[in-house]
N, C-alpha and C positions, 0 to 999 in steps of 0.2 A: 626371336620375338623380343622387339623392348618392352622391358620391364625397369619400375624402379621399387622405393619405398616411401610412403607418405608414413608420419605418425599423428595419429587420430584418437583425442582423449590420450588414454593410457594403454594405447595399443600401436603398433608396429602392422603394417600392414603393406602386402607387395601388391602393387598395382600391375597390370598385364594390359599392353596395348594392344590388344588383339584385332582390332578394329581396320587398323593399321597398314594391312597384307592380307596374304591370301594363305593361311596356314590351315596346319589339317586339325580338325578336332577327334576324342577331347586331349585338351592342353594339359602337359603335366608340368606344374613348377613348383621345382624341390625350394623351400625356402631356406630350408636345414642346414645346407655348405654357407649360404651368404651369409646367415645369420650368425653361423660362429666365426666367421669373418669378422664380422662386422664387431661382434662380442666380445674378440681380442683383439681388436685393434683399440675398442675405448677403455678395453682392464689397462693392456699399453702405455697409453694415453695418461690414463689414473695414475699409472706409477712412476710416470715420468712426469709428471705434477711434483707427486710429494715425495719424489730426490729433490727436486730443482728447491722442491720448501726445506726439507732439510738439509741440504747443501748452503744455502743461506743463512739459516739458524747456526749451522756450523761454525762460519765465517762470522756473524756476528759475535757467536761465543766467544772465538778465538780474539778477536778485535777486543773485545771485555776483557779478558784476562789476562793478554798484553798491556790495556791499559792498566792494570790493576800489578802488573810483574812493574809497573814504568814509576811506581809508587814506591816508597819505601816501607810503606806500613802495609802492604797487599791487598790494600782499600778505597775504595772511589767516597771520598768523602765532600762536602760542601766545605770552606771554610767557615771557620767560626765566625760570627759577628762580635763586634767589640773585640775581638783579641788582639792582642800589645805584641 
């Protein structure tokens, strides 16, 4: 039988096309298996977000303190104004 999922407000909800065909009643649909499917695929998702952000931030560090090794004083400073 197709099925999918709509979310409605703040709920998750499986829709059953039963309409569809000629199936036998009553219909049993376990939403249980899809759901924790579904649940680690976006925890997943989540943490390959925030490698990708800290992987970044990493690189940017590293980039800072390279420039800052490129220094002789180990400091990202402005120059002075007025200085001789």
């Amino acid at each position: 039988m197709p099925t999918h999922y709509e979310v409605e407000a703040d709920a998750l909800v499986q829709v059953l096309d039963h309409q569809t065909g000629e199936f036998a009643y009553p219909i049993v649909a376990d939403p249980s298996l899809v759901l924790v499917v579904v649940l680690a695929a976006g925890a997943a998702l989540a943490i390959w977000g925030l490698m990708a952000v800290f992987v970044n931030y990493a690189k940017w560090r590293d980039a800072v303190e390279a420039e800052k090794e490129s220094r002789h004083d180990g400091e990202i400073t402005a120059p002075r104004v007025g200085a001789a």
